[in-house]
N, C-alpha and C positions, 0 to 999 in steps of 0.2 A: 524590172525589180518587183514591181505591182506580182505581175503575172507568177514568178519565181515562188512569192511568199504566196499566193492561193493555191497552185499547185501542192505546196510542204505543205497546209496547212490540210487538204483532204486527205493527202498520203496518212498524216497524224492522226486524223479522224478514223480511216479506214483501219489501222494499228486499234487506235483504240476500241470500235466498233469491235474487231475480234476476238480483242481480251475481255469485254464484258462475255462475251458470246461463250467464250471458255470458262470464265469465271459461273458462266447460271448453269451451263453443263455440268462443275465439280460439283456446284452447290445442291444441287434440286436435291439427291437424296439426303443430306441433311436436313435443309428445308422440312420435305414431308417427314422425316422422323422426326424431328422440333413439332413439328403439327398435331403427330399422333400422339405425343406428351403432353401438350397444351388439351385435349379431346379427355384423354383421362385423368387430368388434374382438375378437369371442371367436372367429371362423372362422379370424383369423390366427395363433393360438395351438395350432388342433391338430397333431395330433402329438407335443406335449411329454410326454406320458404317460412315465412313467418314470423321472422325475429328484427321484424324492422326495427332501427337505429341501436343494432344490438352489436354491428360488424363482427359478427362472430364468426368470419373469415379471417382472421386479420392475425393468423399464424396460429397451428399449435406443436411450435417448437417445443424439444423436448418431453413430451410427453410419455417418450418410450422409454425412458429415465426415472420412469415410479411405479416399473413393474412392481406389482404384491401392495397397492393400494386396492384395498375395494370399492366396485362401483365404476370402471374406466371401462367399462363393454365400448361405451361410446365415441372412443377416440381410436379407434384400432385405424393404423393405417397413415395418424397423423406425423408419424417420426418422417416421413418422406419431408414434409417443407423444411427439414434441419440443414438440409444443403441449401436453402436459400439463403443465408448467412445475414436474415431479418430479427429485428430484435423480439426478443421472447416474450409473451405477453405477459408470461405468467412469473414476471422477474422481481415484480412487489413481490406478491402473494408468497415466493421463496426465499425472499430476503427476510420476511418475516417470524418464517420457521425460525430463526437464528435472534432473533429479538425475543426479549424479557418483555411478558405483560406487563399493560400499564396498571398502576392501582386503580381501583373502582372510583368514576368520579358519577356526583348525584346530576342526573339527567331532568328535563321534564319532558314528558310526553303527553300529546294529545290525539288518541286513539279515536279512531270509527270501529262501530260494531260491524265489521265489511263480514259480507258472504259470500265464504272461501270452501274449497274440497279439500277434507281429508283423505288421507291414505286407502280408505275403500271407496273412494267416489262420495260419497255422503255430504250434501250442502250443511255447514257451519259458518256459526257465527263466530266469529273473533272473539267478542268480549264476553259474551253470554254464554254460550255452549264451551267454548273450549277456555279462557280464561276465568272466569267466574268471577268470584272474592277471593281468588287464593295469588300466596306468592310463586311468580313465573319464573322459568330461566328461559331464555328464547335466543338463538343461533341462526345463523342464516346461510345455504348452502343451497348446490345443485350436484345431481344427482353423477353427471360425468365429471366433478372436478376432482383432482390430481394430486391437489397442492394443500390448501388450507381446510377446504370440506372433511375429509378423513378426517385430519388431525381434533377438527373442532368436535367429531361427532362420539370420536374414542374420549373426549372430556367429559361430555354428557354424559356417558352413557356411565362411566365413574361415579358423577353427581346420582345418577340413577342409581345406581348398585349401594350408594351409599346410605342410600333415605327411603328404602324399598319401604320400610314401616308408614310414612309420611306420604308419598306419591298418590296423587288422588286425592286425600280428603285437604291436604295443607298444601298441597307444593303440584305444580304440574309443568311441563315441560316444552315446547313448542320449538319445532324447527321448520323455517320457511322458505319455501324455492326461491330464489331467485333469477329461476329459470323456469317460469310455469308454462311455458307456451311448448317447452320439449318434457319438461317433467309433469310427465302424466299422473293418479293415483297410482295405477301398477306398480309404476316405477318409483312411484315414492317408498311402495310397500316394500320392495324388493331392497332397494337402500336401507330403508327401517329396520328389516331384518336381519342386515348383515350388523346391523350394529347392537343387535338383542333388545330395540326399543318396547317395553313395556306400552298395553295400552295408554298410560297416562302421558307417553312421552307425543305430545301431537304432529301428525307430520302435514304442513296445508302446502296449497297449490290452488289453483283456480285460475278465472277469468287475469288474463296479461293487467287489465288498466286497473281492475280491484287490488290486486297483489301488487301492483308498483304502487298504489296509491298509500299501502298498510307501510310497504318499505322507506318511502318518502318519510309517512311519519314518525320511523324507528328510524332515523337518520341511516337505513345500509342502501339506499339505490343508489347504483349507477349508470351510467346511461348502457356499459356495458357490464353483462352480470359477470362475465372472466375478471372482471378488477373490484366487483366488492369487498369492503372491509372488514378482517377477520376481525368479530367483535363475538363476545356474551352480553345479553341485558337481563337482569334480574329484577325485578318489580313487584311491588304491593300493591293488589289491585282494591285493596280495601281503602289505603290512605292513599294511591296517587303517586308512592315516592318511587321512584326508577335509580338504578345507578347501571355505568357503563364499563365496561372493561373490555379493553382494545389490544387485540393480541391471544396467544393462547393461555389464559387465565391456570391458575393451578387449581384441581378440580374441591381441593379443599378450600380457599379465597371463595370459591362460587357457595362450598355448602355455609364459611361463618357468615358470606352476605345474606343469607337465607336465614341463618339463624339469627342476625340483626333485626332484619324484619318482624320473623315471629316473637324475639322478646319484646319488641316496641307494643305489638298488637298485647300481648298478654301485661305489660306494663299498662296503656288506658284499659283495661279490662277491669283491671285492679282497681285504677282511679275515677272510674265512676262510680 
């Protein structure tokens, strides 16, 4: 009986032995075409070097779903990970489009005068060179985003066109990467232009730990810059007061915050 069942049992072996043996036969050219897929899915990822705790891997589904925004040169090729059926990173930032700004609530901020690159290269100061004593509107974006960057930049640029008289000497405008380790100046200029930004409107970028340190203090960092929060801030850098608005503001709400400011200033003006 012993003998019976070790015999069946190498007969079973030998059965099975064969079917794997057929089974890595069918399989091999799959295998290496699975391989040469895996080869070119990592070949369209280089370049990222330098965006530590940025995961700016971490899917860009849908992206091929906003053709005719300006400013996506750099996602070409990203509609491929939509068949990995991962979720979309950018499913805030779209959820958003569909929400009502919030009203402007009063902020406090405590600024460093950090030195940051403008749109030509050229080292700036934060508070001195490019804010001054005037009242700011300040936005926060990067140069390949999709979703909320356009929308915010076509508000500004509203704000802009509406106070052409004003821009410079009372009012100045500042939008800041949140991507400064891929957005270069060029590429800030080239953004800039697509959205007709006037010299007054500033566009900074610089050193990664300076720039996350300015966005810390404007409450928009995130660990990752795909999920920053679609906000305006508007501030008087003569009195201190800031207010915030969360979402895409209407670009008239942004000019009467603007004009609150300036009547406040020209009210103590009076009262001294």
């Amino acid at each position: 009986m012993r003998h019976s069942f070790t015999k069946g049992a190498r007969k079973t072996l030998q059965l099975s032995g064969l079917a794997m043996l057929l089974l890595g036969l069918h399989s091999a050219p799959l295998l290496a075409k699975g391989g040469e897929h895996d080869h070119s899915d990592h070949e369209m990822h280089q370049g990222h070097e330098g965006h530590e705790g940025h995961d700016m891997h971490k899917g860009h589904e849908g992206h091929d779903m906003h053709e005719g925004h300006e400013g996506h040169e750099g996602h070409q090729g990203h509609g491929d990970h939509q068949s990995d059926g991962g979720a979309d990173p950018h499913a805030a930032h779209k959820a958003m489009l569909n929400k009502k700004a919030s009203k402007a609530s009063s902020i406090k901020l405590n600024l460093s005068d950090a030195e940051l690159l403008n749109r030509d290269g050229e080292t700036v100061r934060l508070k001195t060179d490019v804010m001054a004593e005037r009242i700011v509107v300040v936005d926060f974006v990067y140069t390949t985003c999709t979703t909320v960057c356009p929308v915010l930049s076509v508000i500004l640029r509203k704000v802009q066109d509406s106070m052409a008289d004003r821009m410079g000497k009372e009012v100045v405008m500042v939008s800041i990467s949140v991507d400064p380790t891929r957005d270069t100046p060029a590429k800030l200029k080239d953004y800039a232009a697509k959205h007709s930004a006037g010299d007054n409107w500033y566009w900074l970028t610089g050193n990664k730990f300076k720039v996350d340190e300015v966005l810390l203090q404007m409450g928009a960092y995130t660990p990752s810059y795909e999920d920053h929060p679609a906000m305006v801030l508007v501030g008087d850098m003569k009195t201190g007061e800031w207010s915030r608005f969360y979402g895409f503001p209407d670009p008239k709400d942004i000019v009467a915050k603007i004009d609150h400011y300036s009547a406040a200033r020209s009210t103590a003006v009076a009262g001294q």
